[in-house]
PDB file of N, CA, C and O in Angstrom:
ATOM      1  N   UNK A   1      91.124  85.975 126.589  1.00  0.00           N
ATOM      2  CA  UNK A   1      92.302  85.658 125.792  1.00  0.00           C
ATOM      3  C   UNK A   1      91.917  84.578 124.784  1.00  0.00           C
ATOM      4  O   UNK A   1      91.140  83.681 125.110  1.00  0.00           O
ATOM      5  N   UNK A   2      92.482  84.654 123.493  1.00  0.00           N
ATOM      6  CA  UNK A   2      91.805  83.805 122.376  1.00  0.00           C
ATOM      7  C   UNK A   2      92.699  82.696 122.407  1.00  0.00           C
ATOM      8  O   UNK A   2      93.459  82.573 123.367  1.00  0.00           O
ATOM      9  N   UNK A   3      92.700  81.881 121.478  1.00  0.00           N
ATOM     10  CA  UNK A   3      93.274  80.709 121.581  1.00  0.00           C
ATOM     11  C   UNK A   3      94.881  80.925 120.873  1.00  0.00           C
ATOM     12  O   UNK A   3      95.855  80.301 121.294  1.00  0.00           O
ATOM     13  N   UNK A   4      94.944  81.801 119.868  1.00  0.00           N
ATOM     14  CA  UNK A   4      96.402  82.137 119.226  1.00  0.00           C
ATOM     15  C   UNK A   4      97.105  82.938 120.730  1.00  0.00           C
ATOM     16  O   UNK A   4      98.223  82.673 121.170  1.00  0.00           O
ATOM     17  N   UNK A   5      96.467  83.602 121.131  1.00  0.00           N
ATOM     18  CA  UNK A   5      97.685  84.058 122.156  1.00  0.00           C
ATOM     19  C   UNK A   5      97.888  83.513 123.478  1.00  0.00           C
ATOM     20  O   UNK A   5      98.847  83.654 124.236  1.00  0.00           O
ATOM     21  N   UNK A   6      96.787  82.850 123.623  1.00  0.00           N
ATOM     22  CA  UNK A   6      97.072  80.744 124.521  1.00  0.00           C
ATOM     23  C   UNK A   6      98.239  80.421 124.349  1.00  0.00           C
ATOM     24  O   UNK A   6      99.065  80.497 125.258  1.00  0.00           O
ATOM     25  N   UNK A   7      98.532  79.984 123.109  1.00  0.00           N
ATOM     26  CA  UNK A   7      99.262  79.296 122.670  1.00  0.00           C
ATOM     27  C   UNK A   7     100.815  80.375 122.416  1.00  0.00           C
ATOM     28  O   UNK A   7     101.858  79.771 122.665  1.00  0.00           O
ATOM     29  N   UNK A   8     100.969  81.750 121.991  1.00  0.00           N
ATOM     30  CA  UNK A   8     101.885  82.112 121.941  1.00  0.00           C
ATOM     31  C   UNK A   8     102.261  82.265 123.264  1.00  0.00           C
ATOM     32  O   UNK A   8     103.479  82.334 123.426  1.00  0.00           O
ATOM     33  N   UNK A   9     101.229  82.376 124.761  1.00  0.00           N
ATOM     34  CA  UNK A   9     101.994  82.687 125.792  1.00  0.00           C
ATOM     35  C   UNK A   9     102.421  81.445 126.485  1.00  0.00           C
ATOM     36  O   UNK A   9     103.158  81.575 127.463  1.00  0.00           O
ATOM     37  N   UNK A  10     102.148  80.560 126.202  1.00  0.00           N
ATOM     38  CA  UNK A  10     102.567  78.527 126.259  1.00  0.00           C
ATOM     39  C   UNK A  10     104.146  78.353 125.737  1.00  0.00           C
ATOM     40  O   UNK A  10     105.157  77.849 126.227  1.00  0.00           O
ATOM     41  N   UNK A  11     103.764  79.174 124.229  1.00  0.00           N
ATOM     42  CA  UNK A  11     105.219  78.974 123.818  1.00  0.00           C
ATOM     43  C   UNK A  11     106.416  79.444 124.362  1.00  0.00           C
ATOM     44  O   UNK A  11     107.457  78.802 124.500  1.00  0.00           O
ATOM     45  N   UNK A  12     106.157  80.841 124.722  1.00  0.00           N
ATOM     46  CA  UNK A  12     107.287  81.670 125.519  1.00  0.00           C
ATOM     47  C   UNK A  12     107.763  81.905 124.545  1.00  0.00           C
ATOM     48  O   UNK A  12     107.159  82.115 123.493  1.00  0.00           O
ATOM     49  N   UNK A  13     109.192  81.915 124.747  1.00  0.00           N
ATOM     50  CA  UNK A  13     110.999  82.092 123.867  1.00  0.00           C
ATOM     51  C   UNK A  13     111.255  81.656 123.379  1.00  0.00           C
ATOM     52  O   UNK A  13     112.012  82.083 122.508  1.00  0.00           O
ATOM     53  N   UNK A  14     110.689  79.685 123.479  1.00  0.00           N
ATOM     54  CA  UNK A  14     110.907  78.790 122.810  1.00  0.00           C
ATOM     55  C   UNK A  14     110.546  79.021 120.993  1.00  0.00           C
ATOM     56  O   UNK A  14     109.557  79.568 120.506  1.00  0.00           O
ATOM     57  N   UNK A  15     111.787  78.363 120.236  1.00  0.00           N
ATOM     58  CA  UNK A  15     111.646  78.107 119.133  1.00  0.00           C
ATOM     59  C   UNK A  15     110.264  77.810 118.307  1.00  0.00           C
ATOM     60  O   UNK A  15     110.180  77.653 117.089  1.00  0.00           O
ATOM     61  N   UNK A  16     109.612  77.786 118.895  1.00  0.00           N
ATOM     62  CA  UNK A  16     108.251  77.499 118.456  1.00  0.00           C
ATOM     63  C   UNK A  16     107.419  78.176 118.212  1.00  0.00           C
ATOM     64  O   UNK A  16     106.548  77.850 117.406  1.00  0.00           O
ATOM     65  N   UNK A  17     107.434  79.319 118.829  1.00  0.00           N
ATOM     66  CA  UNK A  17     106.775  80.775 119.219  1.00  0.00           C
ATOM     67  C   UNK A  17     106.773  81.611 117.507  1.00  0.00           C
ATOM     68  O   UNK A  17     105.753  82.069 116.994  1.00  0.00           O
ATOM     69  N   UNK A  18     107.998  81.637 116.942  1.00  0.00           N
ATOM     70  CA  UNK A  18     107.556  82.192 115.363  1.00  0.00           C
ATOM     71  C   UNK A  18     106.815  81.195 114.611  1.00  0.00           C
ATOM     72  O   UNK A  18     106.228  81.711 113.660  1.00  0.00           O
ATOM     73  N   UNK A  19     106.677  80.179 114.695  1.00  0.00           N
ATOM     74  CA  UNK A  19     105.892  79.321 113.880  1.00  0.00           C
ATOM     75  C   UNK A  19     104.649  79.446 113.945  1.00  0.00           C
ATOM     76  O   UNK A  19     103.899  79.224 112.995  1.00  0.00           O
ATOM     77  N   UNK A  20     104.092  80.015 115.685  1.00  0.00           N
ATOM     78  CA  UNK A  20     103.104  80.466 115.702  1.00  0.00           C
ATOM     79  C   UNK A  20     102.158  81.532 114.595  1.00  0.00           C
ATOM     80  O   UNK A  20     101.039  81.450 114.088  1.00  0.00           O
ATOM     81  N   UNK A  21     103.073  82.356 114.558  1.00  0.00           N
ATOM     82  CA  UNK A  21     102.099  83.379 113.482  1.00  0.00           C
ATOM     83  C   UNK A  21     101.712  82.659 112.594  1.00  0.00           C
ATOM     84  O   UNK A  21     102.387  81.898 111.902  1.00  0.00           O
ATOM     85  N   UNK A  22     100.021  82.961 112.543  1.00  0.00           N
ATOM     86  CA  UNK A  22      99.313  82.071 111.469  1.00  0.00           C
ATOM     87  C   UNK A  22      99.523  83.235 110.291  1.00  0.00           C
ATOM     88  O   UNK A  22      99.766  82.901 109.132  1.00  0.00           O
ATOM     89  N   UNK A  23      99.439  84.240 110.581  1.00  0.00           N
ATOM     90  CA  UNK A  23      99.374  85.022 109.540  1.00  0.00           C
ATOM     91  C   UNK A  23     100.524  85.761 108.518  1.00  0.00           C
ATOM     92  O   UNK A  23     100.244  86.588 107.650  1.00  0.00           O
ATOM     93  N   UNK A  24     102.041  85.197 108.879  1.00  0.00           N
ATOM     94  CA  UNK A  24     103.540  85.352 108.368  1.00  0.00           C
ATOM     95  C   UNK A  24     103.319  84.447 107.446  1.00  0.00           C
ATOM     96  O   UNK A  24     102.428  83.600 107.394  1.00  0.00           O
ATOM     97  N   UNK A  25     104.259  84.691 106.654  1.00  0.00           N
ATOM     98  CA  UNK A  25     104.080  83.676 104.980  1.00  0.00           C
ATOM     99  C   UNK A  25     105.220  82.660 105.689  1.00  0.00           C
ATOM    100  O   UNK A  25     105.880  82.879 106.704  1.00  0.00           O
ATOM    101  N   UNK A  26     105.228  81.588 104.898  1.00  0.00           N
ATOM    102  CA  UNK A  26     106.435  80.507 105.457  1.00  0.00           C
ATOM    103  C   UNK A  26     106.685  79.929 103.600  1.00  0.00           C
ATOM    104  O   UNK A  26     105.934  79.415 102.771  1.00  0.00           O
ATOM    105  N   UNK A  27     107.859  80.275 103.599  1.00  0.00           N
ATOM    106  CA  UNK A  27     108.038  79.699 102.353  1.00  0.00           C
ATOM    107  C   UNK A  27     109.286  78.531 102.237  1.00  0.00           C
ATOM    108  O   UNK A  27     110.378  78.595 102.802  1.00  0.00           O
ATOM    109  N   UNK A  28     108.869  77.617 101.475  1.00  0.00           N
ATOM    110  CA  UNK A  28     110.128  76.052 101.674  1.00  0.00           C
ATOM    111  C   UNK A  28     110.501  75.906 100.185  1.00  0.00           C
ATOM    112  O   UNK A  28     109.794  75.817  99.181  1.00  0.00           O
ATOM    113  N   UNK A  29     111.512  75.910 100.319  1.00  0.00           N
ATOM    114  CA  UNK A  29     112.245  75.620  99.323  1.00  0.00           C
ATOM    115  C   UNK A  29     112.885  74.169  99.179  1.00  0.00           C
ATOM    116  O   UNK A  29     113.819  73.783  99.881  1.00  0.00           O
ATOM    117  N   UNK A  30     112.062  73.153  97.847  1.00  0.00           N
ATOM    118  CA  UNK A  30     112.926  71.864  97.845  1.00  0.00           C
ATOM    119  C   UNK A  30     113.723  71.810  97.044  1.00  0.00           C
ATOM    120  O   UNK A  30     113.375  71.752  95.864  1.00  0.00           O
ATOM    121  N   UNK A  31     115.036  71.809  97.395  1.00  0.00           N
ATOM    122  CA  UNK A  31     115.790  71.623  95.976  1.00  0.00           C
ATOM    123  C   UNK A  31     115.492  72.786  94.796  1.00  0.00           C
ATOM    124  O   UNK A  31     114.968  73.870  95.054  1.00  0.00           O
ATOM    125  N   UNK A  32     115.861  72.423  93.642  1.00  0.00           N
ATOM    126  CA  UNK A  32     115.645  73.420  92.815  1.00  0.00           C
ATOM    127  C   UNK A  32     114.278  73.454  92.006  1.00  0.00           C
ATOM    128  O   UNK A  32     114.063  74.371  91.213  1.00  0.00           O
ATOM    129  N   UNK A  33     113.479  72.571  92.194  1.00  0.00           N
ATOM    130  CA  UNK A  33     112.171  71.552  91.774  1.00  0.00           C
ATOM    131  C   UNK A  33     110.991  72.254  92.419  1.00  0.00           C
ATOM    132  O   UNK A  33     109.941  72.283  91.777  1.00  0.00           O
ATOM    133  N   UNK A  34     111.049  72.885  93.742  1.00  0.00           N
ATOM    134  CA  UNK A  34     109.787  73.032  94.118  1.00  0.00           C
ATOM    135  C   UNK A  34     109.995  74.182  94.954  1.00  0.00           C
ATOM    136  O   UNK A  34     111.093  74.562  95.362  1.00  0.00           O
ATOM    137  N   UNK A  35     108.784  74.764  95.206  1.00  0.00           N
ATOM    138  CA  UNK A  35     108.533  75.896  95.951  1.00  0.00           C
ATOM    139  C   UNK A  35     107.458  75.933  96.941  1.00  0.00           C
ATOM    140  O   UNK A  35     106.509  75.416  96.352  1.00  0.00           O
ATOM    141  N   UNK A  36     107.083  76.251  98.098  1.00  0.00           N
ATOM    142  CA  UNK A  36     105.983  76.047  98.610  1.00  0.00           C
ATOM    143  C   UNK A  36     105.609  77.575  99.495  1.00  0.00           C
ATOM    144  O   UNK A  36     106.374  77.981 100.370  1.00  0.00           O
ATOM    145  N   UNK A  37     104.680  78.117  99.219  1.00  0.00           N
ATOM    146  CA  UNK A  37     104.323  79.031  99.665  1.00  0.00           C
ATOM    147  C   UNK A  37     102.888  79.392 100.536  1.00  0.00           C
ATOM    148  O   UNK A  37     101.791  79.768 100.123  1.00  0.00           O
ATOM    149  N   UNK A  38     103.440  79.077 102.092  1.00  0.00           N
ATOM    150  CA  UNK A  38     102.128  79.378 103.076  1.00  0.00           C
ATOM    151  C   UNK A  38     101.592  80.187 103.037  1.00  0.00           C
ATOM    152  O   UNK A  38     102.473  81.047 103.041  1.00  0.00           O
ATOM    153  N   UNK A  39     100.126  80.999 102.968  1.00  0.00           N
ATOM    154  CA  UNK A  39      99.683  82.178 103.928  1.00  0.00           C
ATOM    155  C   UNK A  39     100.111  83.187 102.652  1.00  0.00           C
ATOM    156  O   UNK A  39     100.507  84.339 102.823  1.00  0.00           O
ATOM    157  N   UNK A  40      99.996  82.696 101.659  1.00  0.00           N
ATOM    158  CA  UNK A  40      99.828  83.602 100.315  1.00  0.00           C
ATOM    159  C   UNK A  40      98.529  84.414 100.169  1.00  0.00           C
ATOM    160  O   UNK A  40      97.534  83.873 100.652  1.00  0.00           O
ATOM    161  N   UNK A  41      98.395  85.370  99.709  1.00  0.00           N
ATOM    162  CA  UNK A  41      97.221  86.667  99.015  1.00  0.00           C
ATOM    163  C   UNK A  41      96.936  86.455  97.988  1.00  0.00           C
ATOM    164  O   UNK A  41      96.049  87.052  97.377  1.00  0.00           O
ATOM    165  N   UNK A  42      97.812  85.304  97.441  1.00  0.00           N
ATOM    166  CA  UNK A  42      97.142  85.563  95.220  1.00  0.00           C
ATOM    167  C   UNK A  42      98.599  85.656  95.071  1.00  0.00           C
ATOM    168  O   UNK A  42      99.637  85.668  95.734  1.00  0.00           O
ATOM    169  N   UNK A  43      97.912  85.747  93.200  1.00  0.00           N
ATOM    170  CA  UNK A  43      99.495  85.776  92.559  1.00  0.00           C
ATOM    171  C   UNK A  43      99.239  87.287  91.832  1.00  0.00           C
ATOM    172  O   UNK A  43      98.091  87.654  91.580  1.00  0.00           O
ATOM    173  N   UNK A  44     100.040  87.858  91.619  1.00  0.00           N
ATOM    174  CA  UNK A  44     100.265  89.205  91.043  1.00  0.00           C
ATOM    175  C   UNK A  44     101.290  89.281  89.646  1.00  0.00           C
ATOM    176  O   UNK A  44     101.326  90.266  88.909  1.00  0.00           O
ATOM    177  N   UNK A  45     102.110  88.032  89.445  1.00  0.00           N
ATOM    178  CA  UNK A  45     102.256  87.438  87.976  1.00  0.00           C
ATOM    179  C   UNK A  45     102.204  86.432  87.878  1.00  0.00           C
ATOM    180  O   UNK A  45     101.964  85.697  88.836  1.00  0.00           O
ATOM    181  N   UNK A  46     102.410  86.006  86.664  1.00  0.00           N
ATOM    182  CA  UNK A  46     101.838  84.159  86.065  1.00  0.00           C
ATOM    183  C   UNK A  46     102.892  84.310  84.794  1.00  0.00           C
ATOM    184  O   UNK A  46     102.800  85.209  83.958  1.00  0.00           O
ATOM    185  N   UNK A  47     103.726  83.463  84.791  1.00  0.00           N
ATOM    186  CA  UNK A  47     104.533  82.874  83.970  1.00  0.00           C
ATOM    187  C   UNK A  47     105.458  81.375  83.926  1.00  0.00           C
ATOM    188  O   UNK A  47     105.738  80.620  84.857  1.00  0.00           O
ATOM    189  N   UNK A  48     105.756  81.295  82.648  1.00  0.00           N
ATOM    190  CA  UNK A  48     106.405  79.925  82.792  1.00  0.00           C
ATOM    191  C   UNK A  48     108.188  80.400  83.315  1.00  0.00           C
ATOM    192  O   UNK A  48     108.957  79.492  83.630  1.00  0.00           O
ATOM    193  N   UNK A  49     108.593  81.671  83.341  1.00  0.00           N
ATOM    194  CA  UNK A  49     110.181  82.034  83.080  1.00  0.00           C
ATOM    195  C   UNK A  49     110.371  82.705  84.997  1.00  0.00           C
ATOM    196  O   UNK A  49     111.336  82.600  85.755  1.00  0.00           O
ATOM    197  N   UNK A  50     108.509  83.595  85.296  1.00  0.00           N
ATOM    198  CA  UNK A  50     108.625  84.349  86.655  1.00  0.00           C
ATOM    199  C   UNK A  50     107.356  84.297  87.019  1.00  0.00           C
ATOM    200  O   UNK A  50     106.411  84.295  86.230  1.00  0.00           O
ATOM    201  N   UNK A  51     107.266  84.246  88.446  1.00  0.00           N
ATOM    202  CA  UNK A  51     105.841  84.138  89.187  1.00  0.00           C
ATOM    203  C   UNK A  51     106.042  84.938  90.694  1.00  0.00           C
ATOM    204  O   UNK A  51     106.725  84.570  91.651  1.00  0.00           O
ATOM    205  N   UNK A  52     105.422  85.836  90.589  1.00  0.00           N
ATOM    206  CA  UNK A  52     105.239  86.968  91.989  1.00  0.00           C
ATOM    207  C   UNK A  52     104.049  86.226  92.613  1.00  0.00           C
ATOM    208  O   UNK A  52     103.131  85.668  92.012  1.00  0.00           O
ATOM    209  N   UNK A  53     104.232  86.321  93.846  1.00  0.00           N
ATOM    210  CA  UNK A  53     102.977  85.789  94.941  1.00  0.00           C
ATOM    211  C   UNK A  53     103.243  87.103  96.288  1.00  0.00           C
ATOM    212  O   UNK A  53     104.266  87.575  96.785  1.00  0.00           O
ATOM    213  N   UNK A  54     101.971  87.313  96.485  1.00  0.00           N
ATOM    214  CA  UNK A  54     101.846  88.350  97.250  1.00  0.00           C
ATOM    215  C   UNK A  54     101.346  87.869  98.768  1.00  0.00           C
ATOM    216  O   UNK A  54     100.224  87.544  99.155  1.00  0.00           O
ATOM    217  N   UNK A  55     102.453  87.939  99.383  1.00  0.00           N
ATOM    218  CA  UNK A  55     102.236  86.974 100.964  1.00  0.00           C
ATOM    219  C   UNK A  55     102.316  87.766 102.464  1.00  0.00           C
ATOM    220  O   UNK A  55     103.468  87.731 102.897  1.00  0.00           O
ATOM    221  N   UNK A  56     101.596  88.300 103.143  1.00  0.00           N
ATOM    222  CA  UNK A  56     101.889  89.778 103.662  1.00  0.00           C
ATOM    223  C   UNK A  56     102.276  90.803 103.584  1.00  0.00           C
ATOM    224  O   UNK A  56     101.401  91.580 103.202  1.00  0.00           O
ATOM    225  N   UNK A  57     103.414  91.346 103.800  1.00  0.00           N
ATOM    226  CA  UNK A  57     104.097  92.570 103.842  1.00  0.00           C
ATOM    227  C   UNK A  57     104.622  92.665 102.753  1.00  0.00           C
ATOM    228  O   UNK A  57     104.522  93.699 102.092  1.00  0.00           O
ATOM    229  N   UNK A  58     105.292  91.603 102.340  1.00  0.00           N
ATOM    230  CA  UNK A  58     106.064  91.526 100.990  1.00  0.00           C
ATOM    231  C   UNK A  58     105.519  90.476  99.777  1.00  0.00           C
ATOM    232  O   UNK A  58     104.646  89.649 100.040  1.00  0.00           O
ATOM    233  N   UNK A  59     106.038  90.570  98.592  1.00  0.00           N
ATOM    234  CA  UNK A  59     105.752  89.456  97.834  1.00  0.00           C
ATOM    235  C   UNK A  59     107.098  88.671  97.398  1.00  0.00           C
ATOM    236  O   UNK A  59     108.221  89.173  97.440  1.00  0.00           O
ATOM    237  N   UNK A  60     106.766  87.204  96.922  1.00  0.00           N
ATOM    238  CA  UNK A  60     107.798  86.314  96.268  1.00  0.00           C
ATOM    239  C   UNK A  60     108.120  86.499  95.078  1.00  0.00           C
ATOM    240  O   UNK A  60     107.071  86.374  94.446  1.00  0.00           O
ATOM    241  N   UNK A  61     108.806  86.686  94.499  1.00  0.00           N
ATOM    242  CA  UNK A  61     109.499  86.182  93.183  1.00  0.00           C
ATOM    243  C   UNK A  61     110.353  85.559  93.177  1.00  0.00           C
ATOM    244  O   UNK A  61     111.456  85.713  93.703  1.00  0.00           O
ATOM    245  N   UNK A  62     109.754  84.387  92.287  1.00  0.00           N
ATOM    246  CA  UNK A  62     109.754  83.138  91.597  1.00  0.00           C
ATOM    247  C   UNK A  62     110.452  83.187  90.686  1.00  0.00           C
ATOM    248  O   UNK A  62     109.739  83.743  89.851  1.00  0.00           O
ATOM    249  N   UNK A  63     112.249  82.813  89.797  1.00  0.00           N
ATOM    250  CA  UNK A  63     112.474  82.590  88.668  1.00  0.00           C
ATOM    251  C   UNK A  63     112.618  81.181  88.128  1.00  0.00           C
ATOM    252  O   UNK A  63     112.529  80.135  88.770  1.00  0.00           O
ATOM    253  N   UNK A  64     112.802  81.303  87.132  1.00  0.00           N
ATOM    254  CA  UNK A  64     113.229  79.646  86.835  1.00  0.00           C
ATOM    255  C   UNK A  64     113.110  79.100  85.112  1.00  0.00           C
ATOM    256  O   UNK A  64     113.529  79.736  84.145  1.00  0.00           O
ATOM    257  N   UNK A  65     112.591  78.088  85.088  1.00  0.00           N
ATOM    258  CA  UNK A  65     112.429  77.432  83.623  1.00  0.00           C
ATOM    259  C   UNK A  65     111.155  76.811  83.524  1.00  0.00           C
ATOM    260  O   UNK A  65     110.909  76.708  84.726  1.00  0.00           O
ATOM    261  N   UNK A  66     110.215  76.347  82.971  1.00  0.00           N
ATOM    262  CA  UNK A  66     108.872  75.626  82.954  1.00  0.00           C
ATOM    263  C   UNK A  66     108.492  75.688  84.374  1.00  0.00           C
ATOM    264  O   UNK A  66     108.579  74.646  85.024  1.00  0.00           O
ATOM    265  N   UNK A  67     107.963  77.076  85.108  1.00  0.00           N
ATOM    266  CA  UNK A  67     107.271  76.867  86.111  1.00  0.00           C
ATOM    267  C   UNK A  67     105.827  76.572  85.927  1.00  0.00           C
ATOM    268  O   UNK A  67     105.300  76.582  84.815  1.00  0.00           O
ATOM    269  N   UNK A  68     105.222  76.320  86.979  1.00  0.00           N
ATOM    270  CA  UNK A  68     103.845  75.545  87.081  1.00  0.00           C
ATOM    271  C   UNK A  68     103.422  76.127  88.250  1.00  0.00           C
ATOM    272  O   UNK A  68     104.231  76.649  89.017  1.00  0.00           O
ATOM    273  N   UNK A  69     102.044  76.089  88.508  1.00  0.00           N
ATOM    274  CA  UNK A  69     101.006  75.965  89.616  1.00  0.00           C
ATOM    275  C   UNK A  69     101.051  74.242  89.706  1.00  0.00           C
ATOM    276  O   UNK A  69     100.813  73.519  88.738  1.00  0.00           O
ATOM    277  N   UNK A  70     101.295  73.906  90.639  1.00  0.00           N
ATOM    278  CA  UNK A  70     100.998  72.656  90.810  1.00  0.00           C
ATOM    279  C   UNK A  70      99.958  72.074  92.015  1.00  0.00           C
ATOM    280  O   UNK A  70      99.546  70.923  92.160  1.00  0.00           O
ATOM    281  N   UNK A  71      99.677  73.301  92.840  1.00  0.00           N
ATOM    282  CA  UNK A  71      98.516  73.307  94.009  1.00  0.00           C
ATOM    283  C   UNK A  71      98.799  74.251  94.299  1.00  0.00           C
ATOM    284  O   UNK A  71      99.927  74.714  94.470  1.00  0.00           O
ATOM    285  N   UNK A  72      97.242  74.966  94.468  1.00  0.00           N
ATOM    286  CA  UNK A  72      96.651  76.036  94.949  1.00  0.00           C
ATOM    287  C   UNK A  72      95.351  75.733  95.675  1.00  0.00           C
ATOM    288  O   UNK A  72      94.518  74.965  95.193  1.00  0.00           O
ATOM    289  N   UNK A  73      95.192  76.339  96.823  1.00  0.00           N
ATOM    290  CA  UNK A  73      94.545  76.853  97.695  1.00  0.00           C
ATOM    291  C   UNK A  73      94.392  77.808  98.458  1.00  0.00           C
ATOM    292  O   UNK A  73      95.399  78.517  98.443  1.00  0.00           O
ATOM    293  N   UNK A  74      93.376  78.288  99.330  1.00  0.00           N
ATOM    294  CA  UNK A  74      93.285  79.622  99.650  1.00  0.00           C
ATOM    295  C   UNK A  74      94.569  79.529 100.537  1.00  0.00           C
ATOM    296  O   UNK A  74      95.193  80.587 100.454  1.00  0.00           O
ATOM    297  N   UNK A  75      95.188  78.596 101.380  1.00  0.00           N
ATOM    298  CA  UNK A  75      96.097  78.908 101.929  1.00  0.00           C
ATOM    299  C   UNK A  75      97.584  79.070 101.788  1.00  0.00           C
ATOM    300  O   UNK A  75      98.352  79.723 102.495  1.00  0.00           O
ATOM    301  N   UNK A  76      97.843  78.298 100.662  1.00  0.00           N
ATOM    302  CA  UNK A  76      99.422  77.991 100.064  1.00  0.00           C
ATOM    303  C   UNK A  76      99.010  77.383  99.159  1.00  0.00           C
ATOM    304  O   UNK A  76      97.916  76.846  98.981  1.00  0.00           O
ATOM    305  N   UNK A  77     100.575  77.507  98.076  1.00  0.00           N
ATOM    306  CA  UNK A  77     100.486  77.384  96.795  1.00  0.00           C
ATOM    307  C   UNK A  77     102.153  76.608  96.754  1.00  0.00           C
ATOM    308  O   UNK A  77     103.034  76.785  97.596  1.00  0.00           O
ATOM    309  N   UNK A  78     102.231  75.797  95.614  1.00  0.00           N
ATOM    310  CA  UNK A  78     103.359  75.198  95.404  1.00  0.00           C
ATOM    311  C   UNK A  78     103.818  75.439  93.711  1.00  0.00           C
ATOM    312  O   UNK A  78     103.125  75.021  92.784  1.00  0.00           O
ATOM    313  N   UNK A  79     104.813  76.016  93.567  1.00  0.00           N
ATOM    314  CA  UNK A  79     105.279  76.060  92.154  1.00  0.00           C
ATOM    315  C   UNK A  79     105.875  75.306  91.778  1.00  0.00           C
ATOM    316  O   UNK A  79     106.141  74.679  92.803  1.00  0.00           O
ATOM    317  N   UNK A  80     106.458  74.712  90.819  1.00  0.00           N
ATOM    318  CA  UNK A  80     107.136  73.648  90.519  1.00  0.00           C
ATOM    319  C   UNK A  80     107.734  73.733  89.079  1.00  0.00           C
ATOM    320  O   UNK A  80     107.141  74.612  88.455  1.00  0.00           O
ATOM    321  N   UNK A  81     108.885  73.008  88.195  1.00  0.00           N
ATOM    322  CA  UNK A  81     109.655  73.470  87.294  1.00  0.00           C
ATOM    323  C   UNK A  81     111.330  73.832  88.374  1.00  0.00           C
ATOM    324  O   UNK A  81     111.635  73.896  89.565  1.00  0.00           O
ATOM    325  N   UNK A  82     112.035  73.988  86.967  1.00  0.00           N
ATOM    326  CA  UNK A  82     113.566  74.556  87.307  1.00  0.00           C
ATOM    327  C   UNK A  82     113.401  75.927  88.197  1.00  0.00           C
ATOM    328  O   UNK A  82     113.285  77.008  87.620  1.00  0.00           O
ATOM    329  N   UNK A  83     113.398  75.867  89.098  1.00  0.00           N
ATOM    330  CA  UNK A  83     113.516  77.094  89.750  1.00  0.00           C
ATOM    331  C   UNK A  83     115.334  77.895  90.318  1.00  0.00           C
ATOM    332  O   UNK A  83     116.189  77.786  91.196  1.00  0.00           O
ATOM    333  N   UNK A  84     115.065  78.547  89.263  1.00  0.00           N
ATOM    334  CA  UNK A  84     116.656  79.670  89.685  1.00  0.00           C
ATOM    335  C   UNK A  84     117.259  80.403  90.913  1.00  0.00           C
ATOM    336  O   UNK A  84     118.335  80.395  91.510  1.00  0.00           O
ATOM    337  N   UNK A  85     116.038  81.056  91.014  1.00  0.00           N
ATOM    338  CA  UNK A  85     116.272  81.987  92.213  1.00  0.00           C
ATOM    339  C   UNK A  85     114.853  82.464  93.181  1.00  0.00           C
ATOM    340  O   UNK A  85     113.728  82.474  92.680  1.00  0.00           O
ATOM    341  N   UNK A  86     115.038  82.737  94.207  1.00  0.00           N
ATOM    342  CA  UNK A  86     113.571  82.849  94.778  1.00  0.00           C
ATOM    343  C   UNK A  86     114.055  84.465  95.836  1.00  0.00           C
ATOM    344  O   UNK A  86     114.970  84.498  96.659  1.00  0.00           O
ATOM    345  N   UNK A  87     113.148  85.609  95.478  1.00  0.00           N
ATOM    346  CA  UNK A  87     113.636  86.578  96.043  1.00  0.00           C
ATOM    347  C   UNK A  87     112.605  87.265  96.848  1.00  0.00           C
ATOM    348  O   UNK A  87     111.495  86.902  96.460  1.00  0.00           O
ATOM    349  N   UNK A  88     112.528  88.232  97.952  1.00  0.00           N
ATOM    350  CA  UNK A  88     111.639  88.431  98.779  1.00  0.00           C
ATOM    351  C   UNK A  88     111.720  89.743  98.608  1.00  0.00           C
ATOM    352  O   UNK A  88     112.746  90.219  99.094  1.00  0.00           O
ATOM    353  N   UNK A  89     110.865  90.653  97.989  1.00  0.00           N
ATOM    354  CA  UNK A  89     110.255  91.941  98.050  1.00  0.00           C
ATOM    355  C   UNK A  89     109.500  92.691  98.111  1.00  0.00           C
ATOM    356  O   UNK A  89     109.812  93.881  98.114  1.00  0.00           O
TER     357      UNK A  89
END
């Protein structure tokens, strides 16, 4: 038994247990200012108005006003600017 399913069978039922998946996207939303996107694939558009990020099963879209890359790494990415709406497809 590896160490991820250690730990998911530790967790049980408990609330903690979805946080486990390393490999589910987790996306946070601050306010209308920021975006943060875990366990992203890349981006699949680049704009200042819309930004698609491709994060498992589905991808993000990003709307807004002066968006930005503001950190990127292979693991998560944070957008930043007026952000409008944030939709999952």
């Amino acid at each position: 038994m590896g160490f991820r399913e250690q730990l998911l069978q530790q967790a049980g039922n408990s609330f903690l247990a979805n946080d486990l998946n390393l490999l589910a996207p987790r996306i946070e939303i601050q306010g209308d200012r920021r975006v943060i996107i875990e366990n992203h694939e890349g981006i699949l558009e680049y704009g200042s108005e819309v930004m698609r990020v491709k994060s498992g099963r589905i991808s993000v879209k990003i709307t807004g006003d002066g968006l930005e890359l503001a950190n990127v790494t292979l693991n998560d990415l944070t957008v930043t600017g007026k952000i409008i709406s944030v939709e999952l497809l």
